[in-house]
N, C-alpha and C positions, 0 to 999 in steps of 0.2 A: 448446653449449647455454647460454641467459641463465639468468645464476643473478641471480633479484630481490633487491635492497637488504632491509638490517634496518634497521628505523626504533627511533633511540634516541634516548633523550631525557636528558638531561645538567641534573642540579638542583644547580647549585652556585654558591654566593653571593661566591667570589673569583676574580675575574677571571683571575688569574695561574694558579690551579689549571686552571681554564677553557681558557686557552688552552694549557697544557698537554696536556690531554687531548684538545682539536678538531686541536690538531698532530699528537699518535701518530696519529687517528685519519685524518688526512687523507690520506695515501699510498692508503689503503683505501678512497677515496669511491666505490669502485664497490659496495661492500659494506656499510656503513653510512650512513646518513643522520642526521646530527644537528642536535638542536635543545637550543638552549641558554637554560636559564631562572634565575633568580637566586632567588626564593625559593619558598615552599611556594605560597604563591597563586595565583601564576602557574603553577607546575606542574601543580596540579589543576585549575583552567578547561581548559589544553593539554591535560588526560587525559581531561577530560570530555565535549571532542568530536573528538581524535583516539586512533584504535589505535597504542601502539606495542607493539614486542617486546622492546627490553632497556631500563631504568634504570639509570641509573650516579646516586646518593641521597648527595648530604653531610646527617650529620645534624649539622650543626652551623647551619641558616642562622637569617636575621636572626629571621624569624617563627616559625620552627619548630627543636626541638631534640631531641634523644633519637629513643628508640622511640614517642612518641607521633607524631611526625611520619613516621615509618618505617610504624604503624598507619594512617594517614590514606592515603597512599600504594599502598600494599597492596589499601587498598578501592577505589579510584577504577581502580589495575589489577590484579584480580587474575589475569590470566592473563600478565601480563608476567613476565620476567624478571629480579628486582630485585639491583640486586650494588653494597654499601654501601660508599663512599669514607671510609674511616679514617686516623686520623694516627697516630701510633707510639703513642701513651698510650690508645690507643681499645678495650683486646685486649676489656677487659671488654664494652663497649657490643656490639663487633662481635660475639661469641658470643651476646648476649641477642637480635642481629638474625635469626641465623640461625637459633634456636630459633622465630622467631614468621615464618618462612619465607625468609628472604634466600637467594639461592643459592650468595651468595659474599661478600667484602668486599678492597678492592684497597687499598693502602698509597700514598698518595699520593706519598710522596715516592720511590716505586720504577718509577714509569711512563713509560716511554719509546714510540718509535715501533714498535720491533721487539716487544717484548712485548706489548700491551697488546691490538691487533687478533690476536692469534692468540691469548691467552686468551680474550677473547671469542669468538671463532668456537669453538675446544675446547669451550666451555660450551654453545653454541646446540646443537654438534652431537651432547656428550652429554645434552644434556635431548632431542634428536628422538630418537636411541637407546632410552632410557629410554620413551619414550610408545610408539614402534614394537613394544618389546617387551611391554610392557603391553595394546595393542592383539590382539597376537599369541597372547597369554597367554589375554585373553577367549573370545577367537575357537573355540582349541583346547576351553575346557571348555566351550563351548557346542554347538558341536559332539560331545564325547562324552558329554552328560547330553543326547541327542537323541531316543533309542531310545523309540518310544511303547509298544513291549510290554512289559509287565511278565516275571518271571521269576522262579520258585518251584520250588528241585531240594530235594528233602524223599530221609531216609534208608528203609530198609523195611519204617521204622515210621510215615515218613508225618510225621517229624519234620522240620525247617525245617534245610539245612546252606548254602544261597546264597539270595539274593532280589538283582535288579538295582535300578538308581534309578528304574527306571520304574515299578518294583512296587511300591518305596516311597510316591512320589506317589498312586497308585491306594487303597493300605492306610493311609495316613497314618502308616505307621510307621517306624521306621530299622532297618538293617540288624541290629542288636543287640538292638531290641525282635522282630525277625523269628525270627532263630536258634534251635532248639529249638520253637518252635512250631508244632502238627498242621499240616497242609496245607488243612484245615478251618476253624480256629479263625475265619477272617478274614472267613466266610461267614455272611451276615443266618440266625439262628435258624430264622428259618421255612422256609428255602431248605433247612438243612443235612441234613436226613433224607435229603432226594428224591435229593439230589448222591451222597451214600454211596450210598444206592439204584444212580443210576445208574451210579456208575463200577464197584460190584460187578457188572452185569448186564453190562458191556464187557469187566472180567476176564475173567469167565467166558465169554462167546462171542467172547474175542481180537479186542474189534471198537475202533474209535477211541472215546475219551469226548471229546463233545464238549456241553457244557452252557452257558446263560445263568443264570447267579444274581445276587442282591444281595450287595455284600460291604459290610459294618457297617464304616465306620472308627474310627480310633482317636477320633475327636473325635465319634463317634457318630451322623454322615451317613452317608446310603447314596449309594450308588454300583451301575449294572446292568455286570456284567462277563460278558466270556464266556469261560470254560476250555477250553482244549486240551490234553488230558492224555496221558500216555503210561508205562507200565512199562518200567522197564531191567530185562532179563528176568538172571538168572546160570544161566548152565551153560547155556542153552538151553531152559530150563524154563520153560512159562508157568505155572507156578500159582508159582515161586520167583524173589521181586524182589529186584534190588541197589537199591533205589528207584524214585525220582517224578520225571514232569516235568513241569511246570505252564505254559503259558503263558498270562498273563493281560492280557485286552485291555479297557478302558473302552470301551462301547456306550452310557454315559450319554444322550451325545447322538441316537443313533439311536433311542434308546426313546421318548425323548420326542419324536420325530418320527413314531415309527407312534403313538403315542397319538396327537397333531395331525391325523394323516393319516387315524385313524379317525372323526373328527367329518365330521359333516354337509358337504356341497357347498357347503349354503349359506352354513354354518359358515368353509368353508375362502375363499368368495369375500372375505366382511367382513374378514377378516384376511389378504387375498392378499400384500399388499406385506409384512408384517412375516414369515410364512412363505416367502414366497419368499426373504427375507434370510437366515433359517434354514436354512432346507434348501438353500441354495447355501453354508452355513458348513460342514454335518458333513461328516467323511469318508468317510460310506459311500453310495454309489449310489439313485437315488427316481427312479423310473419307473413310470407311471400308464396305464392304461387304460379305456377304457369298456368297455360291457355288450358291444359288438362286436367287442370282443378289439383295438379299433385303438387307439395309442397316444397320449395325451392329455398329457404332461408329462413331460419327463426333467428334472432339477437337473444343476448342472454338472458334477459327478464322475458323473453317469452319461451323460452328453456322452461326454466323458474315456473310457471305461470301454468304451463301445459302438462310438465312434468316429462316432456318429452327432450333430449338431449340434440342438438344436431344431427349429429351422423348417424341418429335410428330415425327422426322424422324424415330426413330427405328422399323425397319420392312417393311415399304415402298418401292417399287420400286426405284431403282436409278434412273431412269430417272425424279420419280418425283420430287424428292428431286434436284437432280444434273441434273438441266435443260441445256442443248446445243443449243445455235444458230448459225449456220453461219451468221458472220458479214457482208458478203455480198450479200446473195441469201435471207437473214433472216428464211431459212429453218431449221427445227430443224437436228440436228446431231445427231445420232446413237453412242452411247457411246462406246468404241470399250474394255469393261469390259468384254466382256463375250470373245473377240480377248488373254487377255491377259491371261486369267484362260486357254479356249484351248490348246495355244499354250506354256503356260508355259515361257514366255516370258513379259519383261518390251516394253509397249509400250507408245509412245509421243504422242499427240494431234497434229494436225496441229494450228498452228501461230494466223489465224484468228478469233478464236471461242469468243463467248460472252455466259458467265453465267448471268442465268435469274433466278434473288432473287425470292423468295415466294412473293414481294410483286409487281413484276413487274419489275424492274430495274433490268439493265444491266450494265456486265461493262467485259471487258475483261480480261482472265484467260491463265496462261502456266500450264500444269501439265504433269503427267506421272503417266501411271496407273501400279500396278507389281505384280504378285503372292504372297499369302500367304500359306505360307507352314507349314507342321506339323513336329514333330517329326522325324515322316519317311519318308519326303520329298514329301507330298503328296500335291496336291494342296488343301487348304480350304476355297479359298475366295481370294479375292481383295484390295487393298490398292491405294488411288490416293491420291496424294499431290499434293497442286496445289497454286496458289497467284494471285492476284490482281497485272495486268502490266501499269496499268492506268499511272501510274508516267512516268514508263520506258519509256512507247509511247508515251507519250504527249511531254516530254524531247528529245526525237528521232525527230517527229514531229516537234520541235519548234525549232531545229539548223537545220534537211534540210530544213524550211520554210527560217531560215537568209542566208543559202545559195543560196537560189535561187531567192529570191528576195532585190530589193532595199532598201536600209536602208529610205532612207530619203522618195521618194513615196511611197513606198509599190507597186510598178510594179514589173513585172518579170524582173529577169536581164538576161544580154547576153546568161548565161547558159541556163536559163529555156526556151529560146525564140529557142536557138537552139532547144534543146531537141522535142522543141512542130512541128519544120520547120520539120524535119527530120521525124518525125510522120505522118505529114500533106503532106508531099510528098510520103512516101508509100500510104497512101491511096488516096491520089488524083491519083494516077496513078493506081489503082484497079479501079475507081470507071468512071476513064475517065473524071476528073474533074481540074480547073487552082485551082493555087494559088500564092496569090498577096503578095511581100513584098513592105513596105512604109518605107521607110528610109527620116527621118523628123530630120530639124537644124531649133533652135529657131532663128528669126531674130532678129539682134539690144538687145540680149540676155546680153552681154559681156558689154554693155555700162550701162545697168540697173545695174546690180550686180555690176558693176568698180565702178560707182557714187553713189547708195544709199546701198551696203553691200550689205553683202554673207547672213546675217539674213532674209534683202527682200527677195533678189533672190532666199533664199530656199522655202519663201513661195511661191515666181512666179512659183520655178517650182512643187510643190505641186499643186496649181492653176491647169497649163498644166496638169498634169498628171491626173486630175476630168475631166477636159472638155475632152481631146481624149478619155477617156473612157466611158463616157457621148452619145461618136457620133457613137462607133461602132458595134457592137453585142456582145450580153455573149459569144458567141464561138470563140472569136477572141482576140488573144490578145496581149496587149499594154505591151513594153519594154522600162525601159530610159537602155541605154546602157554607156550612160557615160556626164558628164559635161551638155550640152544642148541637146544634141543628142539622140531621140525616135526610136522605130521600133515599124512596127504595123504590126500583122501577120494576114492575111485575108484567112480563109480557104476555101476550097469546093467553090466556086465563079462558074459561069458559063462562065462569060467572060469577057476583058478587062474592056469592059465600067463599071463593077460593082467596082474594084478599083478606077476608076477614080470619080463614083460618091461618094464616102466616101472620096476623095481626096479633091474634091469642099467642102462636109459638114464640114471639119475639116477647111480649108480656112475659109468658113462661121462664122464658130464658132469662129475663133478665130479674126474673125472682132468687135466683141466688146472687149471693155480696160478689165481688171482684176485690180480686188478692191484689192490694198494689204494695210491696213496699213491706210488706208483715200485717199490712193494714189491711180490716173487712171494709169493702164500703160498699151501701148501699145506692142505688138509682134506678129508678122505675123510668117509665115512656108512659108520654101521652104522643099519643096518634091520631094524625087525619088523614081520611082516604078519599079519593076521589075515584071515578073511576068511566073509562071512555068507551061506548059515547055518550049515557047516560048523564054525565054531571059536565062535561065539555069536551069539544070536537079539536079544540084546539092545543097549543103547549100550554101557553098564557094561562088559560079558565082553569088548566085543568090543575096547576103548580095553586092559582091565586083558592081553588075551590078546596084542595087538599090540605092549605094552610089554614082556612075558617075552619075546616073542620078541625084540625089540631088543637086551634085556640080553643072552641068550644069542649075537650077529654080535657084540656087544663084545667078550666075554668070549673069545669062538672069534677072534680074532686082527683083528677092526674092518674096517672097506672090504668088508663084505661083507653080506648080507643074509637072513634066516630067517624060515620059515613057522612059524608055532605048532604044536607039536606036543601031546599030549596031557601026556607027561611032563614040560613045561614048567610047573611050577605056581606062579603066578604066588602062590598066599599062603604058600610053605613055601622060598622061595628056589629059584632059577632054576639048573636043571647047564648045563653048555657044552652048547651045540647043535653038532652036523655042520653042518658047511658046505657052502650048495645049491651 
């Protein structure tokens, strides 16, 4: 590989130094190129119309002396490399160089053939180090201050305990002005009722909030944002939150685009080229039609988005351009375009809909479809903006997935196990059917994890948590609820004996050691069962009646398992149970 020459330029006004320095350097002419000038004059004309990369600077010459000619120098390159030729009485001069940027200063009377081109190469190569890194440096925070959604996790009071940098941007506020404030605060006055309005009407019918409001910045601009909101429910309770999730997205630009989109035709022609630049800048989707339902303008994210190009949509049916699925039923959806031109009215899409590309691929869309008007206020067509919520939902998706399950298994935690019990007993009770809780303590748990660490024991109970789900159906399912302690929810059962035999399997299974590490270790189960609606109608009886029974397989001698009995009373202390 050619490695290209460094062009240096050599400013020094005695010869003998001079040929000093073209001799070390001449062994290395593959590597250097030098040009030699005798005072400041000359130097700066040669810098004024060639590039070089290192200066080797005596500030001693005829015309020029000190750091003024080191300044002069400096301006004429400042991207060179400047490295100041000093005599032994020079220390002072040399350190005022490098403070006004020198990158080095060499001793004249120490420079020979072998040193001198290998400190200067060291110097080239840690200054391209140095920029590579810095380059590298950019790159990373640019990349992580990317994220265009904002992010607001408020406590469950609705008070402010994270915001990311994108939420910052949006609110004009910093993370410290954020903390402790309502989930509200950030919202334009006039918005703020209708917001509380809505998300208490979502609470209550468990439905998603999902609202456009103004949010007031700190610098006192508004800004149109749209919320996607969510409760982290505890215990499984929907009227009882561990908090908020907020996700907050700027619609600035799309607003002002259905504003634009709402004027006149004739409106929109006089200003075509400057709207067309606009609406080919926002990120969300612009797709037009006339009175015939056929398509008259798509912008370039809804190219993108439909998979259809301009000059093959124009004229087609919407439908077949702007394909609808329902995400659940996979039926197509009836586009409700022709709803909004009727009625004169902007209408929403429901939540769950998936847009189907020209090529087959899906992926999920929000929009709102709105009248286009004339002049004279007539209707002439349709306009729908619409976006790709892939992000939103997957981000939604992937903080109630940490809420509701185990960090460390990956099981359901106590919430999600509630949530499933309280399911499982309406319909067992429509259907005339039991249902089993198994309330399980690792045995001899506390003495592995005290003696060989919390590193084993985490793998121990990863182990456990493969093998109970190993033993018991897809529809049933396995919780660590805390420390050692499992729940196993056993649905639609026909009768006792059906817990009890998944009671034994789980015994069984865990009669062989578990490999952790090179290591056998041994851990048995003691088990309590209860079972609905024999031992209780409710969550509560049936969680509190499942754990006396556990205590009582402890107490009666471990690795084994027990039904609730009645003299089992879980609030006056538990006696030893018989062993089934």
């Amino acid at each position: 590989m050619m490695i290209s020459a460094t062009h240096l330029l050599l400013i020094e006004s005695n010869p003998a130094d001079a040929k000093l320095i073209k001799d070390a350097l001449r062994n290395d002419s593959t590597t250097f190129i030098v040009e030699w000038v005798t005072s400041l004059v000359e130097a700066l004309k040669y810098l004024a119309k060639n590039p070089v990369e290192v200066i080797l600077l005596d500030l001693t010459l005829p015309d020029g002396k000190g750091l003024d000619t080191f300044d002069k120098v400096i301006a004429a390159a400042p991207d060179a490399l400047i490295l100041v030729l000093s005599a032994a009485t020079d220390e002072k001069l040399m350190r005022d160089a490098l403070k006004r940027g020198a990158h080095d200063y060499f001793a004249k009377g120490h420079i020979d053939a072998h040193w001198l081109p290998r400190a200067l190469n060291y110097i080239l190569e840690r200054k391209a180090s140095s920029t590579a890194l810095s380059d590298s440096d950019k790159r990373f925070r640019a990349m992580s201050d990317a994220s265009p959604l904002g992010i607001f996790v408020s406590d469950a009071q609705g008070n402010c305990i994270y915001t990311n940098a994108a939420y910052h941007t949006i609110s004009g506020l910093t993370l410290e002005e954020t903390l402790g404030t309502n989930w509200t605060s950030a919202i334009h006055p006039e918005d703020r009722m209708k917001a509380i309005s809505d998300w208490g009407d979502a609470v209550r019918n468990h439905a998603s909030f999902v609202a456009e409001v103004r949010f007031l910045r700190k610098d006192k601009s508004v800004l149109w944002t749209r919320l996607n909101a969510a409760m982290i429910h505890a215990d499984g309770s929907k009227e009882k939150s561990l908090g908020y999730v907020q996700i907050v997205e700027d619609i600035s630009e799309r607003k002002a685009m259905e504003k634009i989109l709402r004027l006149s035709e004739e409106t929109v022609f006089e200003q075509q080229e400057r709207a067309q630049v606009t609406l080919n800048s926002i990120g969300d989707g612009v797709l037009t039609t006339n009175l015939a339902g056929k398509v008259s303008y798509l912008n370039r994210v809804a190219e993108t988005l439909t998979g259809w190009p301009l000059k093959d949509a124009l004229g087609l049916p919407l439908e077949k351009v702007f394909t609808l699925i329902d995400a659940e039923t996979r039926k197509p959806f009836v586009n409700p375009e022709n709803v909004a031109v009727e009625t004169n009215t902007t209408v929403k899409l429901p939540v769950n809909l998936l847009l189907v590309r020209r090529d087959g691929t899906e992926s999920p869309i929000e929009d709102s479809i709105a009248p286009i008007h004339n002049r004279d206020n007539q209707v002439t067509g349709a306009v729908i903006v619409f976006h790709d919520v892939s992000e939103t939902r997957a981000m939604a998706q992937k903080m109630l997935h940490m809420a509701q399950h185990d960090f460390l298994t990956g099981l359901a935690n106590r919430a999600l196990i509630t949530e499933r019990l309280t399911r499982a007993l309406g319909l067992a009770q429509r259907k005339k059917k039991q249902v089993a809780l198994l309330f399980i303590d690792l045995d001899n748990f506390k003495q592995i994890n005290d003696s060989l660490g919390h590193a084993i024991g985490d793998k121990l109970l990863q182990s456990v948590a493969k093998r109970m789900t190993e033993v018991v159906r897809t529809t049933d399912t396995v919780c660590r609820q805390g420390g050692d302690e499992f729940v196993i929810l056993l649905t639609e059962i026909e009768q006792s004996q059906d817990a009890a035999q998944v009671a034994e399997k789980l015994i069984s299974a865990f009669s062989l050691p578990h490999i952790i590490h090179d290591c056998e270790l041994d851990v048995t189960l003691s088990i309590g069962v209860s079972v609905y609606p024999d031992d209780g109608k409710d969550v509560e009886s049936l969680f509190q009646h499942a754990d006396a029974a556990m205590y009582c397989a402890k107490t009666g001698g471990r690795n084994n398992y027990q039904f609730f009995r009645a003299d089992m009373n879980p609030h006056k202390g538990v006696p030893v149970a018989r062993i089934v």
